[in-house]
N, C-alpha and C positions, 0 to 999 in steps of 0.2 A: 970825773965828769966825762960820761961820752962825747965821740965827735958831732954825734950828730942833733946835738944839745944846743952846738954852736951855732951861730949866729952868723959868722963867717966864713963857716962849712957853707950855710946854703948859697950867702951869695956866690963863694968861689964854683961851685956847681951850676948858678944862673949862667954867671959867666963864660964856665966851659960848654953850656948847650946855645949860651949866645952866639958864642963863636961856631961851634957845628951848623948853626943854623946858618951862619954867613957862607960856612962851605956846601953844604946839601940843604940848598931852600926849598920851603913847600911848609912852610910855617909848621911842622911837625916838632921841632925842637924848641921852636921860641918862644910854646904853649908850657912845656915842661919847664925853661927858663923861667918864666915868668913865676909858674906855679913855685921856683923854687926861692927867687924874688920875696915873691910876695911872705913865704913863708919864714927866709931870714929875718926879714922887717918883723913880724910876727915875735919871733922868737929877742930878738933887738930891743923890742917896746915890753918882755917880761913875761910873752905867752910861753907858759912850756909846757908841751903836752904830757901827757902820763905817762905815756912808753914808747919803744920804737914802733909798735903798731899802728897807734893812733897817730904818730906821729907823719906817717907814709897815707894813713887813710886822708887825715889834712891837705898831706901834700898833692894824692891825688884829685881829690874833690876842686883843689885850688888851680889845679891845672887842667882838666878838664874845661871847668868854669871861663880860664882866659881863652883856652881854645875855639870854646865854643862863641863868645865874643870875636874873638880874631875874625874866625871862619864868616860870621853874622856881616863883621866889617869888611873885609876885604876876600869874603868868597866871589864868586861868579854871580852876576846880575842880571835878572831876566830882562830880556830884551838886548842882551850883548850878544850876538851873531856877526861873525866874520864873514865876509862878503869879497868873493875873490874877482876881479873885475876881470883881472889876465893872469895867464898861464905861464908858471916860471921857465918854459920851453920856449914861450914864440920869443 
């Protein structure tokens, strides 16, 4: 049975882009986290895709999809302008 069949492959891979994420934030990694998350669980509950192709199309699709949530939830808000009152000089 391949590795990436497993179940516990994907979460040990959430986990390693969870961690990258805690070291280089900007929510880049913790979309792919997730997406890989999500896909363990998938795989855990008896989903198993056809082959390693579709397997990665899932994955992306799934990752994407939290990115795109994340970014919706905690992007930049209109109406948040920073407003400098004083000069870090005087």
């Amino acid at each position: 049975m391949p590795l990436w069949t497993e179940w516990w492959v994907w979460m040990s891979g959430a986990l390693i882009l969870a961690t990258l994420e805690v070291l280089l934030p900007g929510y880049i990694f913790l979309g792919f986290a997730m997406g890989a998350a999500v896909m363990g669980v998938l795989l855990l509950f008896g989903l198993s895709a056809a082959g390693f192709a579709v397997t990665l199309v899932i994955f992306a699709v799934l990752s994407l999809i939290s990115y795109i949530l994340m970014r919706k939830y905690f992007g930049l808000r209109s109406g948040q302008v920073k407003i400098w009152d004083t000069d870090i000089n005087e």
